[in-house]
N, CA, C and O atoms as a GROMACS GRO file, in nm:
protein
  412
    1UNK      N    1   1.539   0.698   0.524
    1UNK     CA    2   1.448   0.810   0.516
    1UNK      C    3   1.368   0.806   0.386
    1UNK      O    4   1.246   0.825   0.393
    2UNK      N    5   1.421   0.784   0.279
    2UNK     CA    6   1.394   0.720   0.137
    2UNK      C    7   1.290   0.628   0.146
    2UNK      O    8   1.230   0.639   0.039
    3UNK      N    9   1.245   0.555   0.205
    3UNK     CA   10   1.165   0.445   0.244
    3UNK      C   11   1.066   0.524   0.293
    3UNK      O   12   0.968   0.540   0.220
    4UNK      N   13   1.068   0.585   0.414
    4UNK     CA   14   0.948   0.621   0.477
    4UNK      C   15   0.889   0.739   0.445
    4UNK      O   16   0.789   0.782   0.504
    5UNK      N   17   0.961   0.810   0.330
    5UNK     CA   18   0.888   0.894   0.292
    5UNK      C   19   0.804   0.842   0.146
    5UNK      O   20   0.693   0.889   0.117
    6UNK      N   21   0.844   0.785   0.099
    6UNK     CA   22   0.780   0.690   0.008
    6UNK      C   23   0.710   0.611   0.068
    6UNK      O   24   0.615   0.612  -0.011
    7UNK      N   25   0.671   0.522   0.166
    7UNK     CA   26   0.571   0.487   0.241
    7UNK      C   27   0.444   0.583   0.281
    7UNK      O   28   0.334   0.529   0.279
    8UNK      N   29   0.448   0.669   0.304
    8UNK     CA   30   0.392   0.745   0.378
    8UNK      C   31   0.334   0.842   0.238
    8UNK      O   32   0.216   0.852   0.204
    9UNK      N   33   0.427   0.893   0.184
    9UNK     CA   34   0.345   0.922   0.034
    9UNK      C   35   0.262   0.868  -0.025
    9UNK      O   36   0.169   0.936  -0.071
   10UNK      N   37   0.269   0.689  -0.051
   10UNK     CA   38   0.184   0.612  -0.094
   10UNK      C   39   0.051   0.649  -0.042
   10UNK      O   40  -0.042   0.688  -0.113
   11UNK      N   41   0.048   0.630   0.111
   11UNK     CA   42  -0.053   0.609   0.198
   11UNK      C   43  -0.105   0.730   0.256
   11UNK      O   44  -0.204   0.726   0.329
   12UNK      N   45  -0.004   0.919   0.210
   12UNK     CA   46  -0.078   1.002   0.229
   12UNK      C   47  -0.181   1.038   0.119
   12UNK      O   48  -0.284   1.099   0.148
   13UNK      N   49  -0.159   1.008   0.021
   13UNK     CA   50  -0.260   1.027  -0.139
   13UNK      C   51  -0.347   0.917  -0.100
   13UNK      O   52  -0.362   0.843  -0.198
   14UNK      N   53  -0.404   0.879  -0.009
   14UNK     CA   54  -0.523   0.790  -0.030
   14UNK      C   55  -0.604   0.806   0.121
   14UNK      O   56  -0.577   0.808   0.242
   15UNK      N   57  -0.722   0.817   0.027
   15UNK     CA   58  -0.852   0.842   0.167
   15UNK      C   59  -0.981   0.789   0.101
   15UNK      O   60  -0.984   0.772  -0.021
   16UNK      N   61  -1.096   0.759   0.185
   16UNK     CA   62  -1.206   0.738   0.121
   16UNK      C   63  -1.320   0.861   0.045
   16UNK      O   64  -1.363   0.958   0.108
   17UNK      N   65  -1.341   0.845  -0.039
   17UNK     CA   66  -1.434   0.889  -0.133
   17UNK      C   67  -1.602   0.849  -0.116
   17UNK      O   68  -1.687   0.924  -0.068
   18UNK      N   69  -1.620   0.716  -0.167
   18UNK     CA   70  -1.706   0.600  -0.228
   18UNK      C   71  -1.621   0.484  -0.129
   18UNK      O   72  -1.501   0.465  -0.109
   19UNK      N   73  -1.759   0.413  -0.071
   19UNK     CA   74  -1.736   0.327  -0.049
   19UNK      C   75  -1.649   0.196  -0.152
   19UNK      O   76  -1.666   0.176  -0.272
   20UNK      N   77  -1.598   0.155  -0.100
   20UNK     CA   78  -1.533   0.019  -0.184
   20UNK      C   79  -1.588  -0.079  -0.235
   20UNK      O   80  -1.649  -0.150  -0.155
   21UNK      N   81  -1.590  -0.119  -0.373
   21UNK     CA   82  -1.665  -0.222  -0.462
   21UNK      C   83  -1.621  -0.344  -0.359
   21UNK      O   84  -1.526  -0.365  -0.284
   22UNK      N   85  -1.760  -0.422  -0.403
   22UNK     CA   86  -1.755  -0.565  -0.312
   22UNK      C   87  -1.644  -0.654  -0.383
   22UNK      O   88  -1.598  -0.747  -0.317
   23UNK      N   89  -1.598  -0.634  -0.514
   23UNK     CA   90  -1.491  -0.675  -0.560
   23UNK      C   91  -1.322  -0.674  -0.584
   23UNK      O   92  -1.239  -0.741  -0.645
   24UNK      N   93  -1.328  -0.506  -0.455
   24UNK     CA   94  -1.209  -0.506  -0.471
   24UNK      C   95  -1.100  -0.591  -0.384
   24UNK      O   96  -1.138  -0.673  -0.301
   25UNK      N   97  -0.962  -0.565  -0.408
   25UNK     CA   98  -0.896  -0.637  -0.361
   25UNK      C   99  -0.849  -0.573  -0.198
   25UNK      O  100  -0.888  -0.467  -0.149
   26UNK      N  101  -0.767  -0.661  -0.143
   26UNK     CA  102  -0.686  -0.651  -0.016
   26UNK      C  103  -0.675  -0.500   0.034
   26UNK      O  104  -0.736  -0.445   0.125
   27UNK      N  105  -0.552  -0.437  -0.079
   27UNK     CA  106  -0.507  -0.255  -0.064
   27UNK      C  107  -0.596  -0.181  -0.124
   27UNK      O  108  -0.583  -0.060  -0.103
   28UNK      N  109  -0.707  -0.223  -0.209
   28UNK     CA  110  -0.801  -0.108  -0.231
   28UNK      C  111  -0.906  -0.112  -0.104
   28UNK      O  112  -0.952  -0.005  -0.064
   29UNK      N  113  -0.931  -0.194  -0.063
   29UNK     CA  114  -1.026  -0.216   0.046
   29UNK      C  115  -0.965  -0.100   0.154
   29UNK      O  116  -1.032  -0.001   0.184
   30UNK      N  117  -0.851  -0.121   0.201
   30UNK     CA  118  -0.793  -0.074   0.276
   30UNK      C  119  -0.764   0.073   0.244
   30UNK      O  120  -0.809   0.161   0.318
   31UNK      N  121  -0.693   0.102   0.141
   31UNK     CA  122  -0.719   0.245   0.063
   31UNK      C  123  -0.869   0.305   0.049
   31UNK      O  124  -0.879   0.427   0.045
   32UNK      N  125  -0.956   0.245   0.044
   32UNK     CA  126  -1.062   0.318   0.035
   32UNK      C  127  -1.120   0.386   0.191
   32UNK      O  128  -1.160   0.498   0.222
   33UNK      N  129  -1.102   0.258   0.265
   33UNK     CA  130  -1.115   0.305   0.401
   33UNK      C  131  -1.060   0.385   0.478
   33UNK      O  132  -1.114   0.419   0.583
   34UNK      N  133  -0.894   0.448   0.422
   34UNK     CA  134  -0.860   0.551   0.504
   34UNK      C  135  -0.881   0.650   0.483
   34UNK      O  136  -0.939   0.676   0.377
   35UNK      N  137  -0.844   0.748   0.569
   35UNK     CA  138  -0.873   0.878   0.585
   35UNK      C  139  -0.759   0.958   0.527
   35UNK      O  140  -0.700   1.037   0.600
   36UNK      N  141  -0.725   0.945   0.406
   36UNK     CA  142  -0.649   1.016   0.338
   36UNK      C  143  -0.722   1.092   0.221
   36UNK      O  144  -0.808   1.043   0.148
   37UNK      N  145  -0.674   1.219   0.218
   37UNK     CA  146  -0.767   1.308   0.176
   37UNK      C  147  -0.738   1.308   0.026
   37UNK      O  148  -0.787   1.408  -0.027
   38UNK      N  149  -0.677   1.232  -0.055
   38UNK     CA  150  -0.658   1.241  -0.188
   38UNK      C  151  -0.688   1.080  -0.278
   38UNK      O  152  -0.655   1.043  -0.391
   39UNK      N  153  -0.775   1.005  -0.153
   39UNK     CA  154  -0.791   0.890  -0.205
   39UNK      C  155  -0.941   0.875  -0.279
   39UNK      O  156  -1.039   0.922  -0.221
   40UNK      N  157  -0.952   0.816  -0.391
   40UNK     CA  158  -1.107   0.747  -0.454
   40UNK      C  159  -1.104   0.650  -0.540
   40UNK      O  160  -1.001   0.586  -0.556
   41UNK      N  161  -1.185   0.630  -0.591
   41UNK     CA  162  -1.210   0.495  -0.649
   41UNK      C  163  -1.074   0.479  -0.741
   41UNK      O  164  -0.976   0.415  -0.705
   42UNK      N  165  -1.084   0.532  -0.834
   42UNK     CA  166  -0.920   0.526  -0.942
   42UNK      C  167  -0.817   0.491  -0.919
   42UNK      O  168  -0.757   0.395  -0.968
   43UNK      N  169  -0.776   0.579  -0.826
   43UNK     CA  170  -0.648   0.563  -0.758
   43UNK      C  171  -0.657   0.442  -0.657
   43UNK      O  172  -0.545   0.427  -0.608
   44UNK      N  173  -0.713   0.385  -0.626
   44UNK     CA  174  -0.677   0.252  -0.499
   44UNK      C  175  -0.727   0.166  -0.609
   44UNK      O  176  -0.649   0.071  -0.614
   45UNK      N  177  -0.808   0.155  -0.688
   45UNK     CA  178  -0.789   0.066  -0.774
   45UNK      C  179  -0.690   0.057  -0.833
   45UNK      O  180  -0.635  -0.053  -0.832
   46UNK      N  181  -0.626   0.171  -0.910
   46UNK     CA  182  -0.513   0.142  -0.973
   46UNK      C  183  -0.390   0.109  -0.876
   46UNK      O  184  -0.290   0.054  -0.921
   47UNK      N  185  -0.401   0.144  -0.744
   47UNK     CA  186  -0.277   0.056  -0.656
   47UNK      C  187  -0.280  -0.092  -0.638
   47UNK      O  188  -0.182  -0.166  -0.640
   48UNK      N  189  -0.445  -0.137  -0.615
   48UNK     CA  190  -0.452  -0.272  -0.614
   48UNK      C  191  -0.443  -0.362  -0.736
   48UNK      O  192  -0.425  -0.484  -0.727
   49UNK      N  193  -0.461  -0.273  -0.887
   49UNK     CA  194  -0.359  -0.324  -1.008
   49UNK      C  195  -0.239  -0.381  -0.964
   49UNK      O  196  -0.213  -0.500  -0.946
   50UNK      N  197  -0.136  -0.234  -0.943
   50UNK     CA  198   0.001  -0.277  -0.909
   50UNK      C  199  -0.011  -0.369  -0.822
   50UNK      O  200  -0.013  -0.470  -0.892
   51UNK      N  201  -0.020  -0.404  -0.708
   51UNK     CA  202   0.028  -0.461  -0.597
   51UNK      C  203  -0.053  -0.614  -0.716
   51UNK      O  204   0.037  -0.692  -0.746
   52UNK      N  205  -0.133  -0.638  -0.751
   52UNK     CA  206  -0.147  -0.772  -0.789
   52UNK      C  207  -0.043  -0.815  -0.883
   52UNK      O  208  -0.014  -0.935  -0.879
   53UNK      N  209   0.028  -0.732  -0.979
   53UNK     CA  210   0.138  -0.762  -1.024
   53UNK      C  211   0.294  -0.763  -0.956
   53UNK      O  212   0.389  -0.822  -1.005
   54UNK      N  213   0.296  -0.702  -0.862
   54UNK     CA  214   0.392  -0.750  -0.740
   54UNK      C  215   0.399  -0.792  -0.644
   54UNK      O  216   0.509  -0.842  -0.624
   55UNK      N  217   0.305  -0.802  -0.533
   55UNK     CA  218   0.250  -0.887  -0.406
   55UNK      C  219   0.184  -1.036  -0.375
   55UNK      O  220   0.072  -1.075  -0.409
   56UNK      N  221   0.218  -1.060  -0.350
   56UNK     CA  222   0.134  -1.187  -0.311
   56UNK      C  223   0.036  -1.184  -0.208
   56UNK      O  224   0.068  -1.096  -0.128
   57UNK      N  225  -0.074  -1.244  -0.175
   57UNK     CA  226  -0.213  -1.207  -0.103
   57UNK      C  227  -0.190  -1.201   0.037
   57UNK      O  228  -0.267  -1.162   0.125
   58UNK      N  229  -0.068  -1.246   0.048
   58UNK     CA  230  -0.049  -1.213   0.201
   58UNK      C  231   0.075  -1.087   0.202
   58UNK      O  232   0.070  -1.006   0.295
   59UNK      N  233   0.180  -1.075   0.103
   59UNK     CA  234   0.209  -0.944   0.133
   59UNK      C  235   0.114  -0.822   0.094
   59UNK      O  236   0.123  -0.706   0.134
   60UNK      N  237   0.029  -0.871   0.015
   60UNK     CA  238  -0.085  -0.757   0.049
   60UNK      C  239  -0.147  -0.740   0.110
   60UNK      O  240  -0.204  -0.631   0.099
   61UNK      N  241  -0.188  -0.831   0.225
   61UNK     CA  242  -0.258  -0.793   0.349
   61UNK      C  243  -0.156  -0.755   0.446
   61UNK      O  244  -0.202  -0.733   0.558
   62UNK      N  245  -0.020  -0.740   0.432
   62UNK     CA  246   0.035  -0.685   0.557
   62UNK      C  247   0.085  -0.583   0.489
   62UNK      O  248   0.193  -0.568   0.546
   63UNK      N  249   0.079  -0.496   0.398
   63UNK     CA  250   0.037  -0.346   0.295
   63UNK      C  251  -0.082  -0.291   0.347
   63UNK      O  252  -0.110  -0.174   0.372
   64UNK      N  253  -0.153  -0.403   0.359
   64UNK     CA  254  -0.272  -0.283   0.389
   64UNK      C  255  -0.311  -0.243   0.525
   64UNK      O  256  -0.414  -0.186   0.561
   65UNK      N  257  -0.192  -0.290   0.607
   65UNK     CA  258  -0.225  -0.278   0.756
   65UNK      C  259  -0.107  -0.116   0.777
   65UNK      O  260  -0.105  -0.037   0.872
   66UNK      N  261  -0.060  -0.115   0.704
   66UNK     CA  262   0.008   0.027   0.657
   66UNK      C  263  -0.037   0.200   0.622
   66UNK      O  264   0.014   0.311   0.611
   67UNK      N  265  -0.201   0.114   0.613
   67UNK     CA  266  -0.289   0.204   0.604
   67UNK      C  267  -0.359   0.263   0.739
   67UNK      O  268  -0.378   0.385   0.748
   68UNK      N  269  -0.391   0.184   0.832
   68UNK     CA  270  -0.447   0.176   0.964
   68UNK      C  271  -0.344   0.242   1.028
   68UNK      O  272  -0.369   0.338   1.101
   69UNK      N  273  -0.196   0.192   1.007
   69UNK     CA  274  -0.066   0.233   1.112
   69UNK      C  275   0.053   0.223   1.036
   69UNK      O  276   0.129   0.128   1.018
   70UNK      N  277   0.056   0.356   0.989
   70UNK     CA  278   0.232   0.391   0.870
   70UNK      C  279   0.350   0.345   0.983
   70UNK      O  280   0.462   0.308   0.950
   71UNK      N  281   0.298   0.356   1.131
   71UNK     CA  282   0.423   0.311   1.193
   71UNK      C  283   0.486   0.172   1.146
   71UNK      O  284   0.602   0.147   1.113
   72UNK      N  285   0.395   0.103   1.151
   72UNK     CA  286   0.390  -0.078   1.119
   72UNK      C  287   0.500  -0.064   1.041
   72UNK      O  288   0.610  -0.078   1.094
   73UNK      N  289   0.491  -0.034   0.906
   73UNK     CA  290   0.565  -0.005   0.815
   73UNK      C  291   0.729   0.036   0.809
   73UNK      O  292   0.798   0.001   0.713
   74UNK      N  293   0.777   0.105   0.910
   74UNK     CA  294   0.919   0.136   1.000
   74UNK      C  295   0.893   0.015   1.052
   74UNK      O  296   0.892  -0.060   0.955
   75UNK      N  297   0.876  -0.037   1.132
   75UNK     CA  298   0.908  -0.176   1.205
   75UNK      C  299   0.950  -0.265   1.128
   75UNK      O  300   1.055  -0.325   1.147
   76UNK      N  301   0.839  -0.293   0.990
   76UNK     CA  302   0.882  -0.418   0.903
   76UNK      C  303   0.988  -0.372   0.865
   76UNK      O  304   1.082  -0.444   0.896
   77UNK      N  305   1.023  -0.252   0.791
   77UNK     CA  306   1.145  -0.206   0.711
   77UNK      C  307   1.277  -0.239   0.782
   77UNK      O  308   1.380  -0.279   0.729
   78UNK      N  309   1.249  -0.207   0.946
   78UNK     CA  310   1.363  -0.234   1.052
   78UNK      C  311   1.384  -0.347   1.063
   78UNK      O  312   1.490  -0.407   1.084
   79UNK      N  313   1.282  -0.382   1.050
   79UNK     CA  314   1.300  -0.545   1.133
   79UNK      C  315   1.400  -0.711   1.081
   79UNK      O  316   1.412  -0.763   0.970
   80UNK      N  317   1.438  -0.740   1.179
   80UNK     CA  318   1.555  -0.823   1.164
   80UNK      C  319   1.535  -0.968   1.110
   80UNK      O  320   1.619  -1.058   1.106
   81UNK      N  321   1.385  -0.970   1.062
   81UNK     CA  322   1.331  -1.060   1.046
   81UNK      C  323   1.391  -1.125   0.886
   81UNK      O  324   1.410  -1.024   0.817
   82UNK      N  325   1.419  -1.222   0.821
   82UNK     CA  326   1.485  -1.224   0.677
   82UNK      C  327   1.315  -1.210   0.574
   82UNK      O  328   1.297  -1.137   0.476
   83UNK      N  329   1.256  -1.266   0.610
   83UNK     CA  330   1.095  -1.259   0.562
   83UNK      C  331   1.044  -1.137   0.534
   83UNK      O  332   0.979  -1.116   0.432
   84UNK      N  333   1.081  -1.010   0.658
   84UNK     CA  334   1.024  -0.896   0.628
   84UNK      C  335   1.120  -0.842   0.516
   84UNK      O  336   1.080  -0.772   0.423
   85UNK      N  337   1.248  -0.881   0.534
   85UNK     CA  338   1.347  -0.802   0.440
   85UNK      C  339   1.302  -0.857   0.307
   85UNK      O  340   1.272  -0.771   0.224
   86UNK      N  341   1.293  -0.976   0.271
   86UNK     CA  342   1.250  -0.996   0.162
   86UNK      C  343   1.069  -0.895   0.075
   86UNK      O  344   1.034  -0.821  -0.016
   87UNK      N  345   1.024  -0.964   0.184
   87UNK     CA  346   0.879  -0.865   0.215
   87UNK      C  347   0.915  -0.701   0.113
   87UNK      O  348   0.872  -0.659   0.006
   88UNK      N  349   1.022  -0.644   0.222
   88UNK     CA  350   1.028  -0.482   0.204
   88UNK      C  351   1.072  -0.486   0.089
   88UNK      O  352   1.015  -0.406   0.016
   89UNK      N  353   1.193  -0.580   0.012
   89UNK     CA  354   1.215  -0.556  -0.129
   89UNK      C  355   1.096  -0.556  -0.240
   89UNK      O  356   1.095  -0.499  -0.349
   90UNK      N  357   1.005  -0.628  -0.183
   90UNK     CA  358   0.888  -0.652  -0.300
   90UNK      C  359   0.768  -0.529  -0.292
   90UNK      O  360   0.670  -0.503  -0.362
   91UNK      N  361   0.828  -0.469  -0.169
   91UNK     CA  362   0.739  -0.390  -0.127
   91UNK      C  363   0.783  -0.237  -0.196
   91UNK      O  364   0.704  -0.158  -0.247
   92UNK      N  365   0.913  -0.221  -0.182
   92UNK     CA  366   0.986  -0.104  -0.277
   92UNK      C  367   0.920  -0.165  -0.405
   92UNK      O  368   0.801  -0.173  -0.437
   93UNK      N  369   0.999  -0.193  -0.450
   93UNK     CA  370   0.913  -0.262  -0.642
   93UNK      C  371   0.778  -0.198  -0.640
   93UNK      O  372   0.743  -0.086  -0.677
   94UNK      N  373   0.719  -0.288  -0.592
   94UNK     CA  374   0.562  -0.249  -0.573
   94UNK      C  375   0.499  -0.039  -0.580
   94UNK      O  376   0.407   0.004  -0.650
   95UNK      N  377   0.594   0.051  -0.480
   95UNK     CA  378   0.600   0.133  -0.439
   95UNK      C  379   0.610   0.186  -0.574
   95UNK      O  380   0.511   0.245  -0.616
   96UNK      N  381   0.724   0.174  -0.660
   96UNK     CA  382   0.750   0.238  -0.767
   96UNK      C  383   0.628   0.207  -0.864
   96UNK      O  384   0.574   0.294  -0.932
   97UNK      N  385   0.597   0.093  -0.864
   97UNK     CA  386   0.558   0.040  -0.978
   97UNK      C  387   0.386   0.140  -1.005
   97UNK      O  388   0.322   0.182  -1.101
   98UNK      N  389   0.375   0.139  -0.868
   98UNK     CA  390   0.242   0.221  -0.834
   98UNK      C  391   0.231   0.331  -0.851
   98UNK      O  392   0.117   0.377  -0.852
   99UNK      N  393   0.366   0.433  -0.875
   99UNK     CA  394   0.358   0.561  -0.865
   99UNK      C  395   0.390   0.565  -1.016
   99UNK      O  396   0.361   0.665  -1.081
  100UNK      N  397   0.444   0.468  -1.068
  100UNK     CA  398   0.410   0.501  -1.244
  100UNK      C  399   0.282   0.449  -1.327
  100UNK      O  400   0.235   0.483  -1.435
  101UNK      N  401   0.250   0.360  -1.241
  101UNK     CA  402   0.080   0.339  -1.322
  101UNK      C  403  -0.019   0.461  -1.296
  101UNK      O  404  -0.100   0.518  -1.369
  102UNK      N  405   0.024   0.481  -1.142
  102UNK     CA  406  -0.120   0.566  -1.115
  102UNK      C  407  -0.107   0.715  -1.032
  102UNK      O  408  -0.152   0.749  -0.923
  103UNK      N  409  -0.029   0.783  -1.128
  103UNK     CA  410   0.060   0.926  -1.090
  103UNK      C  411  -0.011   1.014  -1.266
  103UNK      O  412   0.023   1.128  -1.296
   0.00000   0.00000   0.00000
């Protein structure tokens, strides 16, 4: 439960504002584009800070599909896969790491 409410926290504080700089990364792209009503430029930048210091470019593109569908997100966490489990540990890290840079 710990997980998905921290998932879902991440990804309820973020919505679009301003379109997204042609420079940003993977999860700001994706953060900017949703429809979360507490998201703008600052804040998804400062997530796509964090996540570049904990993600790798492909666990950040399957972060930012978390944005489109928080369900996704329960599946990977569930899932029996050893890749996603590894995945979800970097993905907790990440979680924290984000809510102390950019809180």
């Amino acid at each position: 439960m710990k997980h998905i409410i921290l998932t879902v926290a991440l990804a309820a504080i973020l919505a679009p504002v301003v379109p997204a700089p042609l420079d940003a990364g993977t999860l700001q792209r994706a953060c900017m584009k949703s429809d979360r009503k507490a998201a703008n430029r600052r804040l998804c930048s400062c997530i796509q800070k964090a996540a570049r210091g904990q993600l790798s470019s492909s666990d950040q593109r399957l972060a930012a599909t978390f944005f489109k569908d928080p369900h996704r997100s329960q599946e990977i966490r569930q899932s029996d896969r050893y890749s996603h489990e590894v995945f979800w540990k970097r993905y907790k890290e990440f979680g924290v790491r984000a809510q102390q840079m950019c809180s």
